[in-house]
C-alpha positions, 0 to 999 in steps of 0.5 A, a space after each residue: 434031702 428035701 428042699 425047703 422053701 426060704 425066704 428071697 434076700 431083701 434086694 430080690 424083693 419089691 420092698 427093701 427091708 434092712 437084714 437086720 430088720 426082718 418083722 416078725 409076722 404071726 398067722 393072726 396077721 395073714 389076710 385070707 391069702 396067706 398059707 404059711 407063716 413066716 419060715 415054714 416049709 414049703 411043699 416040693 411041688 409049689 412053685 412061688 408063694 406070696 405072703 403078705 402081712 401088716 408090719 407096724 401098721 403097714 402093709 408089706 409083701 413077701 416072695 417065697 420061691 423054691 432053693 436048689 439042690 445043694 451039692 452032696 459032695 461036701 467032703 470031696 476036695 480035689 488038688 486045683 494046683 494039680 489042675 484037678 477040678 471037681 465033677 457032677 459025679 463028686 470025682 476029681 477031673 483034670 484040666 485039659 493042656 493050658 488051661 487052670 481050675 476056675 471056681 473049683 468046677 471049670 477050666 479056662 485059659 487064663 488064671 482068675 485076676 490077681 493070681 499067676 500060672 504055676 510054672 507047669 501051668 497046671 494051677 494059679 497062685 496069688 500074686 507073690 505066693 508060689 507052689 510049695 515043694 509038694 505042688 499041692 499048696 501056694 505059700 508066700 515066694 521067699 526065694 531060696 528060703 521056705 516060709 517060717 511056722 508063722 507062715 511069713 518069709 525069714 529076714 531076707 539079705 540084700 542079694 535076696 531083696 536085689 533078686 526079689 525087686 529085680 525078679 518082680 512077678 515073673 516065673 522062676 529063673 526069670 527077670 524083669 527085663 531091664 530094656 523093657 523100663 517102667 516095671 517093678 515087683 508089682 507089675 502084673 504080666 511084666 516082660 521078663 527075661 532069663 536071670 544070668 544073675 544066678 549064673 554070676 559068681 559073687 559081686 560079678 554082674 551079667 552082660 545085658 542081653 540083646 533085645 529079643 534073646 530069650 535063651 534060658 540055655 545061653 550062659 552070660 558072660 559075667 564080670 565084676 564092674 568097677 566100683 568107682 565107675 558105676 552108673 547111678 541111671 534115673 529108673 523112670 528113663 534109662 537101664 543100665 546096660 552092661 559090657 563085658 570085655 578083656 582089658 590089656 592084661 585079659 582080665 575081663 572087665 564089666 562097664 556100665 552105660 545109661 542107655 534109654 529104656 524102650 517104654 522111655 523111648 516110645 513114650 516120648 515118641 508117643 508124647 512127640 506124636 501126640 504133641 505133633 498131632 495136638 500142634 496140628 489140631 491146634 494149627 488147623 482149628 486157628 487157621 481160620 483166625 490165622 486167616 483172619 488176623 494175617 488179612 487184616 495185618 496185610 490190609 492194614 499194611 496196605 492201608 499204611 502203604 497206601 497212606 504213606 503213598 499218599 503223603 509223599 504224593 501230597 509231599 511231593 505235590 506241595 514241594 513241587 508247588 513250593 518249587 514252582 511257585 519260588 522258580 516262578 518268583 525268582 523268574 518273575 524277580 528276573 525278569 523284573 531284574 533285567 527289564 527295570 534300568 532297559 525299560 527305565 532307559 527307554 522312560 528316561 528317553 521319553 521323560 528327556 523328550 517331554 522337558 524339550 531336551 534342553 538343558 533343564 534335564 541336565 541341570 536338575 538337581 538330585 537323581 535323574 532318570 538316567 540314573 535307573 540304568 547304572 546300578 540303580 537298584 540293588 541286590 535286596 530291591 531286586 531279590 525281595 517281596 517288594 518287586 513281586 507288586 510291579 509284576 502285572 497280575 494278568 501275566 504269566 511268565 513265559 520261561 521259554 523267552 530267552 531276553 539274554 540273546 542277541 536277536 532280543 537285545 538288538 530290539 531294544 537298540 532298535 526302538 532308542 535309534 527309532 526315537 532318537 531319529 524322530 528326535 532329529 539326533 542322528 544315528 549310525 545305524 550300523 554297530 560300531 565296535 565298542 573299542 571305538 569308543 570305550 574299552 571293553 566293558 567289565 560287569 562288576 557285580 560288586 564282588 567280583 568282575 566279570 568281562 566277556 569271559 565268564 570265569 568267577 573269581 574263587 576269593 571267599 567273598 566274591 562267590 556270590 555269582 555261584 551261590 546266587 544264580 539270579 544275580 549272576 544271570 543278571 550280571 551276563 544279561 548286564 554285559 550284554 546289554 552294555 556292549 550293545 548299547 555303546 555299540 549302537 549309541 557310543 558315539 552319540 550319548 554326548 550329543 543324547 545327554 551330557 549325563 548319559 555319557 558320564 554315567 557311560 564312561 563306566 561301563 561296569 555299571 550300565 545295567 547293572 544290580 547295585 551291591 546290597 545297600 549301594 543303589 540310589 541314594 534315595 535308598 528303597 523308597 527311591 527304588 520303588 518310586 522309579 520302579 513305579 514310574 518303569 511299570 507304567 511304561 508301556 515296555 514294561 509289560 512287553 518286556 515281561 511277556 515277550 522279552 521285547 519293545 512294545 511293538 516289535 
């Protein structure tokens, strides 16, 4: 046969020109290089041919190249199910061991896709078609049953679509493995196992074969489940796994059990990893940010620490200031307590000299310096803001001057026997002993008493010395300014001032801070009067400063 030249296909072309479409192009359109018109024959020799022409006004190009020897062997056909191919030489050859017809003319290992290897391995079948009892043909896999006249499958049974699912794509006497999970009738190339189903009497079921036994010549054991028992498993995790054992009467019984099928188990170990992995990814791209945050938390912590540091510092700063400045006033308030009736018996004294110590001081009308000395100023005077104006603003106190103590006190006696000796009165100057001359003094606070012991009384309205530590400082400093002062001048006070041994006769008052609203008659007003006229003195400020006399 000769070949003949044809026409290239549009898509092999320079221009595209729809099949439907084709011009028709006559010879008087040909330019000069045109040698057929459109469809001639081509000579066996020529090799490519161009042709070109005008087709609605436009000029178009057209390749003509030379068409292969068709194969002469038309009516040759050979049984590819058998593995028979067809040859050069129009004879059937068969396929070497393993391998199938591919494309009527070549062998290779593997089926084409969408089909499967015939049980002997000789041929392929489409998928859900089988080799017909002849082996020279594929028809539709009907199970047991052979294809009707139509070609189709007759109606199958239950038992036949139970087989039908559960064999899927899987060769004959084989099913999907159930371990396996995730298949089902169209799964290409599923996991398969020996059917025991079919060795299985009827409404028995076969044990579950353990993973890896694949011995089609192993019969299972078969028993029938109990219907009331059955497992209803979730197909997308779990296959059910079937025990056959003797009961009691050895009756052999099949039970049912949800077991995890092994594409459940990897896919969630796979989705565990990557959940893991993207965890770690994930832990690994914030680092930075965590970093970051974690940072800034532990700075703001410190700065939170280091201002709250700062607060109970300045907190502290300003109550131990707070502290100072009130132990300061009630020293002052203290000191000031003590020094007023000593200071203001040594002004008295002085006052007395100026009027000439005659009888003029005894008779004056009212209050007398000598009053300073015995409960003159009371609890209010002494621990109010008031006294503060008397302290001098160019002194500090000095806590480490204890004025309560003998050497101390004995200063005071000291400077009155000095003035009274240069008075002309005459003193004893050894200490006589108070009983000589009174009883031994009780300081009366007003609440309760105390004498040379210091027990405080327990009645409820008498506490005043244990909840003010100022008034019963005072209290034991007026004690002991008391016993030395009749001890030192008792015997002379009459000779002093008539006045003075009056006020003495009671001893609980010498010295002491009159109760609330109980001090001089003239009230407060009274009270800084002579705390005035005490300042100006020049003890006062010895006495505050040094606990003694001017010049001692």
């Amino acid at each position: 046969m000769r070949p003949r030249g044809v026409l290239l296909p549009a898509f092999f072309l320079s221009f595209v020109v729809p099949s439907f479409a084709i011009p028709s192009i006559s010879n008087g359109g040909f330019d000069g290089s045109s040698l057929l018109p459109y469809g001639g024959i081509l000579n066996p020799s020529s090799g490519r041919l161009e042709i070109r022409g005008v087709v609605g006004g436009r000029k178009k190009r057209y390749i003509i190249e030379r068409e292969g020897a068709k194969s002469c062997c038309k009516d040759k056909l050979c049984k590819s199910l058998l593995g028979e191919i067809l040859e050069k030489n129009c004879k059937c050859k068969a396929c070497p061991l393993g391998q199938v017809p591919f494309s009527a003319s070549q062998c290779k290992n593997e089926c084409p896709s969408g089909t499967v290897k015939t049980p002997d391995g000789k041929g392929c079948c489409p998928a859900g078609q089988k080799q017909n009892p002849t082996g020279d043909a594929c028809e539709l896999d009907c199970g047991k049953e052979r294809p009707g006249p139509d070609g189709k499958c007759p109606t199958k049974s239950q038992e036949d679509k139970d087989k039908e699912n559960r064999k899927g794509k899987c060769p004959l006497g084989q099913m999907l493995d159930p371990i396996e999970g995730g298949q089902d009738i169209n799964t290409p190339n599923p996991k398969c196992v020996p059917d025991d189903f079919d060795n299985c009497g009827p409404g028995e079921i076969p044990q579950t074969r353990s993973p890896g036994d694949n011995d089609p010549n192993k019969k299972a054991d078969c028993a029938k489940p109990d219907e009331k028992n059955r497992k209803k498993c979730d197909p997308k995790r779990h296959y059910t796994e079937v025990n056959v054992y003797e009961d009691g009467n050895g009756k052999k019984v099949a039970s049912e059990t949800c077991k995890p099928t092994r594409k459940f188990q990897e896919k969630k170990k796979g989705r565990l990893d990557r959940m893991k992995e993207w965890k770690q990814k994930k832990w690994d791209s914030e680092k930075g940010e965590r970093d970051k945050k974690k940072n800034e938390k532990l700075q703001k912590e410190n700065e939170e620490k280091d201002r709250k540091d700062r607060e109970q510092k300045e907190q502290e700063k300003q109550k131990n200031e707070q502290d100072r400045k009130q132990r300061d006033k009630e020293g002052k308030q203290l000191r000031m307590g003590k020094c007023l009736p000593v200071v203001g018996l040594i002004e008295a004294f002085g006052a007395a000299a100026g009027l000439k110590r005659s009888a003029e001081i005894e008779s004056r009308e009212g209050e007398s310096e000598y009053e300073w000395v015995a409960d003159y100023f009371d609890e209010d005077f002494v621990q109010g803001e008031d006294i503060l104006q008397y302290w001098p603003s160019d002194v500090n106190l000095d806590e480490t001057i204890d004025i309560n103590s003998d050497a101390y006190v004995s200063l005071w006696w000291d400077l009155v026997q000095g003035k009274l000796l240069r008075e002309g009165v005459q003193v004893d100057s050894r200490p006589q002993s108070p009983k000589a001359h009174t009883a031994t003094p009780t300081l009366t606070t007003g609440y309760s008493s105390i004498g040379n012991s210091t027990s405080l009384s327990h009645d409820p309205e008498k506490r005043f010395v244990q909840l003010i530590p100022i008034l019963a400082d005072l209290a034991l400093f007026a004690g002991r300014m008391a016993a030395a002062f009749l001890s030192r001048l008792g015997s002379v006070l009459s000779r002093i001032s008539p006045r003075l041994a009056q006020i003495a006769k009671n001893t609980d008052r010498l010295f002491k801070v009159a109760p609330k609203g109980q001090g001089a008659q003239g009230g407060r007003e009274a009270m800084k009067n002579a705390a005035t006229r005490i300042s100006k003195n020049t003890n006062w400020k010895d006495c505050l400063t040094k606990g003694r006399p001017n010049g001692f």
